[in-house]
C-alpha positions, 0 to 999 in steps of 0.5 A: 636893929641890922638894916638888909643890905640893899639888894642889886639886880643883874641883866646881861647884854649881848655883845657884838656891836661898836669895838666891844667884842674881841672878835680876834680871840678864839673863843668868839663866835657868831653873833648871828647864830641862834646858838650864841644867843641861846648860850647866853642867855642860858648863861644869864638864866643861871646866875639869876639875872633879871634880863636879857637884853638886845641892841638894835641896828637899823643901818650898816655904819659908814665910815667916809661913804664905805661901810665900815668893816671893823664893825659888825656887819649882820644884826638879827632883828631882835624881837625875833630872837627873844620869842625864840629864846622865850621858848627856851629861858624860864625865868629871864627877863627878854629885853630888845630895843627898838627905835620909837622914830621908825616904828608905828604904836600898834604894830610894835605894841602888838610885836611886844604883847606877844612876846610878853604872852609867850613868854608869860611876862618877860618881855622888855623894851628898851626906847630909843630915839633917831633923828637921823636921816642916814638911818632914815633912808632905810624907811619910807618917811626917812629923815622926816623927824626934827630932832627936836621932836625925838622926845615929844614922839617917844613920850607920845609913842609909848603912852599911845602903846600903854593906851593900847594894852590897857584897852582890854579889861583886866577879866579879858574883854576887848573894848574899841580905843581911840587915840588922837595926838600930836604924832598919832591919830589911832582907832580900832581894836587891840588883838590880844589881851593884857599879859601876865605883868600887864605892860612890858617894861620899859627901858630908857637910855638918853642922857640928854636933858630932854632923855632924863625927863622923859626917863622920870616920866614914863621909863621902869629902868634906865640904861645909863652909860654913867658908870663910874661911882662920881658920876653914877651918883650924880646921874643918879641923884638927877633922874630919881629927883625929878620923878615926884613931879610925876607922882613917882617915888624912887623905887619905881624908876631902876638905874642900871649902868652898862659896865664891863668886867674882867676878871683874874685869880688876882688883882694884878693878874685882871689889871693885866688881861684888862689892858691887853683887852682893851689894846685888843678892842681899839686897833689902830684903824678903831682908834682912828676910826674914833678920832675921826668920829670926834673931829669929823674930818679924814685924819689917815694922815695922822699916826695912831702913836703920835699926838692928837690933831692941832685942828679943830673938829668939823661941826655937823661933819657927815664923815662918820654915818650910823654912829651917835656923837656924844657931845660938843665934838669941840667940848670932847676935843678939848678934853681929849686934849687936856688928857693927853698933854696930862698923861703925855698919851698918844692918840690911841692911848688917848682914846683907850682913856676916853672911851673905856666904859666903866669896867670892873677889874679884879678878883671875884672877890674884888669884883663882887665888892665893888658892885655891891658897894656901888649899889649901896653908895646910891650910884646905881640900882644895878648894873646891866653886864657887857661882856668882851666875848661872844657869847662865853663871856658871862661864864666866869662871872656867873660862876664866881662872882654870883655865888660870892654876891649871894654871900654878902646877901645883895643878890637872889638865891633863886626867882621869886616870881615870874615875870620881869617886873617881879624880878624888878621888884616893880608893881604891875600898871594899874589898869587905866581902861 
């Protein structure tokens, strides 16, 4: 008997945030007009993808007291952008994030609900969390979180938020809820009844111990940045072994990797355009930009050709404000360093190797390969697409590589259902009333 191959899901993510987009390249547009949004979207609608999804940008990013401009300097509030794309998108899923810190259960539950009504069960929500007082200043408590608390106040949030939509009755009766914790201290009634795909998904993307466990707990999908297949399976193996503590099985739980992808008539010929890509995304001043953010410390000094800095990195240094550093600066330096001596690379170059996200380079044909076998390798359940131009960049994959994953039978030929947890292949909450 011939087992059906596992199948993937697809979600495409809005560029325009960090050095991802090639704002130099003409077919760039704006990543505040509704039309760019609308075009990818669109684009995502068409190849079938299970959502959309939305960054959030609570504060402009400094760089040494100066708000850095080779960074984007206009965000649209998200939720706002998907209710108007609810009104012009079917099927697709409508993901946004927003930050757990800096928001109150009831008035984002309520933003959520609604989007999830006017979109008849498509709204997504992607949890994160900030200890961040640079970020914090933006809003009336901030800096008032210990990050130590990050998680414990998210874990609290969203099930405070859960309590909320389930305190209408499934037959559409209102009835008063009461929540008394840690973080909140909540009562009244909820204004709008539970929607076509009862809770709006949730989305996770910490990676810390404490973001895995929250994930297992209380996450419908994981966006995860551990994309290659090494490192995919072990993230993999690690968050899906801790949902039985939960009453959870596997399936409940989607991992879903945020990857880039370029593509040629060849494989030469997309190795080709991927390097020159990448030179494009980190400038000179954005690798410096990067080495600073590890070692916390002003290095104009340094050239961007020449070799990593003999000093050691500042800890704690609030040289870099708005962006996460990810890991022991000290740990990243000496990684950093051993590559570099490895590979004889320069700083750039260093940073060009450190920093790629998990990229497929190829041919279609290659492209839809290689996903199809990461997913059936147990390293991801499917992959959230971060293309390199706004907002055409998912043009070329929708139409050559979908029509190639549907051949292999690893992705859909049409919506079977309607609402995002369907696309998912998630069941509806139980009501808990």
């Amino acid at each position: 008997m011939t087992t059906a191959p596992k199948q993937l899901h697809l979600a495409a993510h809005f560029p325009g945030v960090n050095s991802t987009t090639v704002w130099a390249d003409p077919r760039s547009g704006s990543q505040i007009d509704f039309s760019s949004f609308e075009h990818l979207a669109r684009t995502a609608e068409r190849g079938l993808f299970d959502f959309f999804f939305l960054a959030e940008g609570l504060r402009l990013r400094e760089h040494n007291g100066l708000i850095h401009d080779l960074d984007v300097v206009g965000r649209p509030e998200s939720l706002t952008v998907l209710n108007a794309l609810a009104a012009v998108t079917d099927r697709l899923g409508l993901a946004a994030t927003v930050n757990a810190t800096f928001n109150e259960p009831f008035e984002l539950a309520r933003r959520l609900a609604t989007l999830d009504h006017l979109s008849e069960g498509r709204a997504g929500w992607n949890v994160v969390t900030s200890s961040d007082a640079f970020t914090g200043e933006n809003f009336r408590r901030g800096g008032y979180l210990d990050r130590a608390d990050r998680y414990t106040r998210a874990a609290e949030f969203v099930a405070t938020a859960r309590e909320l939509w389930d305190s209408w009755t499934p037959d559409g009766a209102p009835r008063p809820f009461a929540h008394h914790g840690e973080h909140f201290s909540i009562e009244g009634e909820f204004t709008l009844p539970r929607s076509p795909q009862g809770h709006p998904v949730v989305i996770q993307a910490g990676d810390s111990p404490e973001g895995r466990e929250f994930a297992a707990s209380a996450a419908d999908v994981v966006f995860t940045r551990h994309g290659t297949l090494e490192a995919g399976r072990a993230f993999y193996a690690d968050v899906k072994g801790r949902l039985a503590k939960y009453g959870r099985v596997p399936g409940e739980l989607k991992i879903m990797p945020g990857v880039g992808f370029v593509l040629g008539d060849t494989d030469a010929e997309a190795r080709e355009e991927a390097a020159a890509i990448r030179l494009q995304q980190v400038s000179p001043q954005n690798a410096m930009l990067a080495l600073e953010q590890v070692w916390g410390r002003a290095l104009s000094s340094y050239d961007p050709d020449g070799p990593l800095p003999e000093v050691d990195p500042v800890p704690d240094s609030e040289l870099v404000q708005g962006r996460v550093r990810h890991g022991d600066p000290l740990a990243v330096a000496a990684r950093w360093r051993a590559l570099s001596q490895a590979k004889g690379l320069s700083i750039r170059q260093t940073v060009i190797e450190a920093t790629t996200r998990q990229s497929f380079v190829g041919s279609p044909g290659t492209v839809a390969a290689e996903l199809a076998a990461f997913v059936a390798a147990g390293a991801a359940d499917g992959f959230i697409l971060v293309p390199h131009l706004t907002p055409g960049g998912l043009d070329g994959f929708v139409d050559q590589v979908v029509p190639l994953l549907q051949e292999r039978g690893v992705f859909r030929s049409a919506y079977t259902g309607s609402t995002l947890r369907s696309h998912l292949g998630l069941a509806e909450p139980v009501w808990k009333g």
